[in-house]
N, CA, C and O of each residue as an XYZ file, in Angstrom:
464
protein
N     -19.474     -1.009     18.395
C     -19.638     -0.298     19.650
C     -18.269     -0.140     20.306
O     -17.582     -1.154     20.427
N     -17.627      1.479     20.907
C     -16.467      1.454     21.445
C     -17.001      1.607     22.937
O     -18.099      2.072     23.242
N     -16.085      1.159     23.760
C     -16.467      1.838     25.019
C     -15.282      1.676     25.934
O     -14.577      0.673     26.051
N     -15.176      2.855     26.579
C     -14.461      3.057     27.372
C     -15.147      3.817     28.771
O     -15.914      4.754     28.989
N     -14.232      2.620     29.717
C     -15.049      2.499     31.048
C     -16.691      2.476     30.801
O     -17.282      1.802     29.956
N     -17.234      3.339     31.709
C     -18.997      3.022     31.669
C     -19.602      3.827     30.457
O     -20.771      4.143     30.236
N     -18.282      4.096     29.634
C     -18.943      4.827     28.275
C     -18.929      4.508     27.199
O     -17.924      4.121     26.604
N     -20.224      4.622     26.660
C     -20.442      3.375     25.410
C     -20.902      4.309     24.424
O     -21.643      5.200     24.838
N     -20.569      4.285     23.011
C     -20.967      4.723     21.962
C     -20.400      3.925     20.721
O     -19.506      3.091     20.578
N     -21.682      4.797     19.546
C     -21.305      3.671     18.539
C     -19.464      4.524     17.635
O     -18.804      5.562     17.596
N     -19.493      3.470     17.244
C     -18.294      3.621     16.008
C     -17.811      4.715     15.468
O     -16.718      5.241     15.678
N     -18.736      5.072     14.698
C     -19.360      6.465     14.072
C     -18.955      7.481     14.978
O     -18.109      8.331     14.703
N     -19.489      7.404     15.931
C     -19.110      8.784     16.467
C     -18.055      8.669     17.561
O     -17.906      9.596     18.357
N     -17.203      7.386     17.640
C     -16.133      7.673     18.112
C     -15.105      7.918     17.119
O     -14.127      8.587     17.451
N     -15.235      7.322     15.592
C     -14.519      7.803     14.455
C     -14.542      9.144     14.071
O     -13.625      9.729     13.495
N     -15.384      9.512     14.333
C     -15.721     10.961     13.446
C     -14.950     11.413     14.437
O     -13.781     11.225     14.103
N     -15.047     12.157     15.996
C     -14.246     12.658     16.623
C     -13.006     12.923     16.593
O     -12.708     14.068     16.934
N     -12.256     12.298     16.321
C     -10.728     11.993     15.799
C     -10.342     13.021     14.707
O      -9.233     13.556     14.718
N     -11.379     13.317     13.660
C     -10.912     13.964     12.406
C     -11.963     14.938     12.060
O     -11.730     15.646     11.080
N     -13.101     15.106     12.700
C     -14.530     15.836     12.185
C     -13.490     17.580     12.585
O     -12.643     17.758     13.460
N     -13.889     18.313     11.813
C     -13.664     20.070     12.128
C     -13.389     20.645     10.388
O     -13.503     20.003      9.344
N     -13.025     21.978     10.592
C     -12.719     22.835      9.519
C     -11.813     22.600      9.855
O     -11.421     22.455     11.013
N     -10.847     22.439      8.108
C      -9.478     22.577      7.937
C      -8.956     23.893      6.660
O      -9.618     24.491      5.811
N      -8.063     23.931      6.886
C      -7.229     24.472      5.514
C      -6.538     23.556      4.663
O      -6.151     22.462      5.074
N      -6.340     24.026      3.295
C      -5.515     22.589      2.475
C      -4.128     23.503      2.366
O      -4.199     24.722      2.213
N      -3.327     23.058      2.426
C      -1.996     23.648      1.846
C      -2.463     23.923      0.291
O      -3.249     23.392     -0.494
N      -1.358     25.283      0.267
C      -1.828     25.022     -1.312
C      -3.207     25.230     -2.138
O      -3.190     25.032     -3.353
N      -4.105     25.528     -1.650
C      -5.453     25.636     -1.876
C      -6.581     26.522     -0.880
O      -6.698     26.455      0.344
N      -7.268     27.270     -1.746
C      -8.618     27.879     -1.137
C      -9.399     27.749     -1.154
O     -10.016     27.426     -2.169
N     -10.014     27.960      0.247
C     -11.478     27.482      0.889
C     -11.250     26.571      1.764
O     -10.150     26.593      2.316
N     -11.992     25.774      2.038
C     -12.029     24.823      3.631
C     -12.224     23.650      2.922
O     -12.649     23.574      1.769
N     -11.899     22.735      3.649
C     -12.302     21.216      3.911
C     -12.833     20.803      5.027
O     -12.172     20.599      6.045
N     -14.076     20.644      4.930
C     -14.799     19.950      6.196
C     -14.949     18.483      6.565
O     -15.475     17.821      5.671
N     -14.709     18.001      7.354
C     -15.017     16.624      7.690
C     -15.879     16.387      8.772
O     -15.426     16.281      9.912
N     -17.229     16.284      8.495
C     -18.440     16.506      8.989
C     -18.597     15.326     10.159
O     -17.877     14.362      9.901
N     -19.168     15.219     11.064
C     -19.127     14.537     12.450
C     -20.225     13.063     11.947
O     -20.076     12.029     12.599
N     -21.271     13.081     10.796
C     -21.985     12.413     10.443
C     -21.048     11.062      9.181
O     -21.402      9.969      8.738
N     -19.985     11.776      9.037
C     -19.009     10.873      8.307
C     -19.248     11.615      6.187
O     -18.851     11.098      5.143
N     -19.817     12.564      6.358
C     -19.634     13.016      5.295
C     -18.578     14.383      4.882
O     -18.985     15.406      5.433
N     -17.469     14.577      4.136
C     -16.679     15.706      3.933
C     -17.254     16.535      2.810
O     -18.103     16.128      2.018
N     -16.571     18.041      2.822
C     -16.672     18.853      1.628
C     -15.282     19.271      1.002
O     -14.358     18.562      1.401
N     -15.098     19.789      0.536
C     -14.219     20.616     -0.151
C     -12.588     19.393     -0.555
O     -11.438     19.811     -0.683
N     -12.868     18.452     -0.627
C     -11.344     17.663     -0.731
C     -11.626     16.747     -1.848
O     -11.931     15.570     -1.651
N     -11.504     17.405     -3.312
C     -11.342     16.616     -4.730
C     -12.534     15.717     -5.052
O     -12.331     14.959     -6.000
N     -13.427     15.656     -4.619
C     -14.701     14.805     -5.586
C     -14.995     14.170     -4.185
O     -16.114     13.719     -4.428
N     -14.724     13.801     -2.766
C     -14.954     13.112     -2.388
C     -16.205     13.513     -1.618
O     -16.375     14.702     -1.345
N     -16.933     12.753     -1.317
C     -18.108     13.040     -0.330
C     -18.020     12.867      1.179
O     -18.184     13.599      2.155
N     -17.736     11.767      0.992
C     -17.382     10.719      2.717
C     -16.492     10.358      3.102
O     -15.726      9.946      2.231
N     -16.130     10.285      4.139
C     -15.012      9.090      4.751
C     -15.600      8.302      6.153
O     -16.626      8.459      6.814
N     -14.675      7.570      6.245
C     -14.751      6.836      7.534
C     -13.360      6.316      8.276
O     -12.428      6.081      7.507
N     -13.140      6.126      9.603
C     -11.686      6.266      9.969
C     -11.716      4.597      9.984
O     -12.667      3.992     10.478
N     -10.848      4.086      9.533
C     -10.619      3.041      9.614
C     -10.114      2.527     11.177
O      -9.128      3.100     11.639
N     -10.640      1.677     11.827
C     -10.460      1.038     13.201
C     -10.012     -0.684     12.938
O     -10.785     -1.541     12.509
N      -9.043     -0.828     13.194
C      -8.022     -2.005     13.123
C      -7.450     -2.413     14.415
O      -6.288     -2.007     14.422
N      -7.746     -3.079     15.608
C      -7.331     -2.794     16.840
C      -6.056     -3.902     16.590
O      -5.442     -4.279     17.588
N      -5.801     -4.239     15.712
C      -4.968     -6.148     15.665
C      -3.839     -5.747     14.985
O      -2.746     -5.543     15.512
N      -4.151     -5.611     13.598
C      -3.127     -5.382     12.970
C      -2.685     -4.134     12.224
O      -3.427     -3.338     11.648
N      -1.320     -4.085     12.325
C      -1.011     -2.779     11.748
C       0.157     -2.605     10.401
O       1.347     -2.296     10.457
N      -0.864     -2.997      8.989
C      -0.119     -3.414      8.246
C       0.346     -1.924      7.428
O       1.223     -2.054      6.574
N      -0.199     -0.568      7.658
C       0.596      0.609      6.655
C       1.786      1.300      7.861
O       2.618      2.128      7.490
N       1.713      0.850      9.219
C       2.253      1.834      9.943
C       1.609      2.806     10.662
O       1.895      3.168     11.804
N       0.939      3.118     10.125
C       0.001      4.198     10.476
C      -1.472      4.154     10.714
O      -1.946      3.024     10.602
N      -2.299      5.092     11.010
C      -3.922      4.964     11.019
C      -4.125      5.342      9.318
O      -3.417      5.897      8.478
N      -5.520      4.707      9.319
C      -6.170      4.558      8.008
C      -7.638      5.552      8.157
O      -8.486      5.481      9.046
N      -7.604      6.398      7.070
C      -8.722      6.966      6.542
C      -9.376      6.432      5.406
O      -8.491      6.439      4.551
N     -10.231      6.051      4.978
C     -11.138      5.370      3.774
C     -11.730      6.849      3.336
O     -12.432      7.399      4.185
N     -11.505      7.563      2.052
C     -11.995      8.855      1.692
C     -13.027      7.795      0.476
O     -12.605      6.776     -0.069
N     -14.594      8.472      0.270
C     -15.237      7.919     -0.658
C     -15.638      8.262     -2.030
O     -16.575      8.497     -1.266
N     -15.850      8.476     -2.980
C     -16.605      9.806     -4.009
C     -17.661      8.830     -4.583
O     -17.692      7.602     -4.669
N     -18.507      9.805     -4.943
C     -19.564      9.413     -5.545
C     -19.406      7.942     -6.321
O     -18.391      7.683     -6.968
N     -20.493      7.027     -6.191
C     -20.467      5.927     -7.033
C     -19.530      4.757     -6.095
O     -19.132      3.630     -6.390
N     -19.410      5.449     -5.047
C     -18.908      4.401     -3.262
C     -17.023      3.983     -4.516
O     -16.508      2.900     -4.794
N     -16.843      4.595     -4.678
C     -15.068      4.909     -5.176
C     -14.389      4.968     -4.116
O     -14.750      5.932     -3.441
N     -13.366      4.238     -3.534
C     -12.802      4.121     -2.417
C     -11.146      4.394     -2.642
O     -10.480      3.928     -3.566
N     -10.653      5.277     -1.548
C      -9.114      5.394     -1.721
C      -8.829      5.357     -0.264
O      -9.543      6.030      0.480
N      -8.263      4.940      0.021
C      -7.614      5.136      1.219
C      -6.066      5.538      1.323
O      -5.123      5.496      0.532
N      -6.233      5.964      2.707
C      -5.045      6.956      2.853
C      -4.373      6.541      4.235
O      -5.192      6.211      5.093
N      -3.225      6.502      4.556
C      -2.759      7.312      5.938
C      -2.810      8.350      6.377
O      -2.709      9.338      5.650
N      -3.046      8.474      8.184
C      -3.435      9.520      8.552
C      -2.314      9.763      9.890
O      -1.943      8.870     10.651
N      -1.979     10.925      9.936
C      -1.330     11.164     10.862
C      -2.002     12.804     11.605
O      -2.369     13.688     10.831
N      -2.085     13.024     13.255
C      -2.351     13.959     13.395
C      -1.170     14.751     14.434
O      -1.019     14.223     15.536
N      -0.230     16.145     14.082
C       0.858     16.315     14.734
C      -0.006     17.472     14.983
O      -0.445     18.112     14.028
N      -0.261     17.764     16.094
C      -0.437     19.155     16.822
C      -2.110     19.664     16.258
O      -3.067     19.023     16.692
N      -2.311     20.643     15.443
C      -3.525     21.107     14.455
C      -3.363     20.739     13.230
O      -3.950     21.303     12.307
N      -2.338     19.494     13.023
C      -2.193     18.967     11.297
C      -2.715     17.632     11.565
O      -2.464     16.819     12.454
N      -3.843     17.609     10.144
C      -3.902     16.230      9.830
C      -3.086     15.737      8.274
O      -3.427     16.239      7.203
N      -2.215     14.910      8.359
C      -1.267     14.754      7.387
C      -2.049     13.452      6.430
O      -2.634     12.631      7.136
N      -2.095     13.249      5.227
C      -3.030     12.181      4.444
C      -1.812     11.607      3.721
O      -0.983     12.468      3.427
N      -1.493     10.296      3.348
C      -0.848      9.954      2.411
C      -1.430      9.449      2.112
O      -2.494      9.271      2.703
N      -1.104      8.842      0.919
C      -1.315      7.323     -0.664
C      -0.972      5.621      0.413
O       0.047      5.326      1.037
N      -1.971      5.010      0.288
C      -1.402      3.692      0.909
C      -0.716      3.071     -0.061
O      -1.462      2.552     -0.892
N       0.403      2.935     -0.256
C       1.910      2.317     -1.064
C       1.327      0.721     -1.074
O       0.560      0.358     -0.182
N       1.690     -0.065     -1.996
C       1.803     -1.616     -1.817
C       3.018     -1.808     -1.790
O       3.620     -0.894     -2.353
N       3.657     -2.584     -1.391
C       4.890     -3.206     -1.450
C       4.403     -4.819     -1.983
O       3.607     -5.685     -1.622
N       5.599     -4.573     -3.259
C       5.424     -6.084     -4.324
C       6.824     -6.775     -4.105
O       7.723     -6.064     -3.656
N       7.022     -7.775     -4.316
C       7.535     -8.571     -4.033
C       8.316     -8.662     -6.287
O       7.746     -8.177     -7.265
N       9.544     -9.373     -6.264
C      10.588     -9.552     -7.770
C       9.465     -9.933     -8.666
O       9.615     -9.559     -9.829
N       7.899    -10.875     -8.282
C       7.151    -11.403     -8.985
C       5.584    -10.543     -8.856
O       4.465    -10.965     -9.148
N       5.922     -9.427     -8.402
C       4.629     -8.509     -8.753
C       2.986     -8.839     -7.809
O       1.825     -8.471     -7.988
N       3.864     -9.948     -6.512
C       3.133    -10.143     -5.706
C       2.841     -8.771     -4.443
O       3.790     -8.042     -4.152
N       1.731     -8.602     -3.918
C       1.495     -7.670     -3.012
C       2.055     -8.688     -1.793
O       1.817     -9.868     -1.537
N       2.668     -7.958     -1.342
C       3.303     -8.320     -0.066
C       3.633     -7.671      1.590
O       4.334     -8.016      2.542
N       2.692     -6.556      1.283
C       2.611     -5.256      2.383
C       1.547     -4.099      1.711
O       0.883     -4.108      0.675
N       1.688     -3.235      2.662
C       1.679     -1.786      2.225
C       2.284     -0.820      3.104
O       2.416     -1.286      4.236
N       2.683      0.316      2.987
C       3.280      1.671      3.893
C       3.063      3.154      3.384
O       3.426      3.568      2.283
N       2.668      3.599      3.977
C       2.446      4.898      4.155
C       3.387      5.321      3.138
O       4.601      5.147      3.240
N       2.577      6.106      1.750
C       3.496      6.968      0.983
C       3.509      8.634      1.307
O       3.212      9.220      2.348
N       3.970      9.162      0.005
C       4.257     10.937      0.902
C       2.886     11.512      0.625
O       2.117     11.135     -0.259
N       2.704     12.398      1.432
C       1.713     13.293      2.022
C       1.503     14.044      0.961
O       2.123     14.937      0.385
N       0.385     13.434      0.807
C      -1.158     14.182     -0.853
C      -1.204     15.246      0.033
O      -0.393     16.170     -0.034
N      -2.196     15.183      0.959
C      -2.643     16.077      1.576
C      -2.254     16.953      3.252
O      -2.061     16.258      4.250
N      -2.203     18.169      3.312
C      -1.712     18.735      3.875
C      -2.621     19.834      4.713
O      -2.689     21.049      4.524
N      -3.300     19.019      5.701
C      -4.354     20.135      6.261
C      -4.230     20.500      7.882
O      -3.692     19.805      8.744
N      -4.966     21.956      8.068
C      -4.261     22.514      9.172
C      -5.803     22.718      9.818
O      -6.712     22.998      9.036
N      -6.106     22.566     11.350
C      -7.314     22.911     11.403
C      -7.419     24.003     12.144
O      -6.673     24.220     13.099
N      -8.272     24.716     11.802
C      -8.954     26.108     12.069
C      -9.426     26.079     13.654
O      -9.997     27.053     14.146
């Protein structure tokens, strides 16, 4: 449950808000939708997402998108939104001389969408 001041709603639909509309992909035709119910179309096999909400810690730098595909396949991404762009990267690990995970950060921008 988020709420701000005397306004209360669930998760869901304070996540979806943030990223739900028609987009364009760079590079590609037709739309990508990211539906207000937490399900997308048109973006590589995936079905769903959900915005990741972390109020504590902020270990890529950035906000987190969880994109899903069939068979609950999970990738997550960074998300950045500059103006009518939502920008997606690769979440990077950072390893350590012994191949330990020791972070992660925002890699370069998979995706490149503009909204309509």
């Amino acid at each position: 449950l988020v709420r701000f001041g005397d306004l209360q709603m669930d998760d869901t639909d304070f996540t979806a808000g943030i990223v739900s509309g028609t987009y364009s992909l760079k590079g590609k035709p037709g739309d990508v939708i990211f539906y207000s119910n937490g399900s997308v179309s048109g973006l590589e096999g995936y079905e769903s997402y959900d915005v990741v909400l972390d109020y504590v810690v902020d270990e890529v730098g950035a906000d987190e998108i969880m994109l899903i595909k069939p068979g609950d396949e999970r990738d997550f991404y960074a998300f950045v939104i500059k103006g009518n762009q939502l920008l997606l990267s690769m979440v990077d690990e950072l390893k350590d001389k012994d191949g330990n995970t020791t972070g992660y950060k925002a890699g370069k921008v998979k995706y490149e969408l503009t909204k309509k």
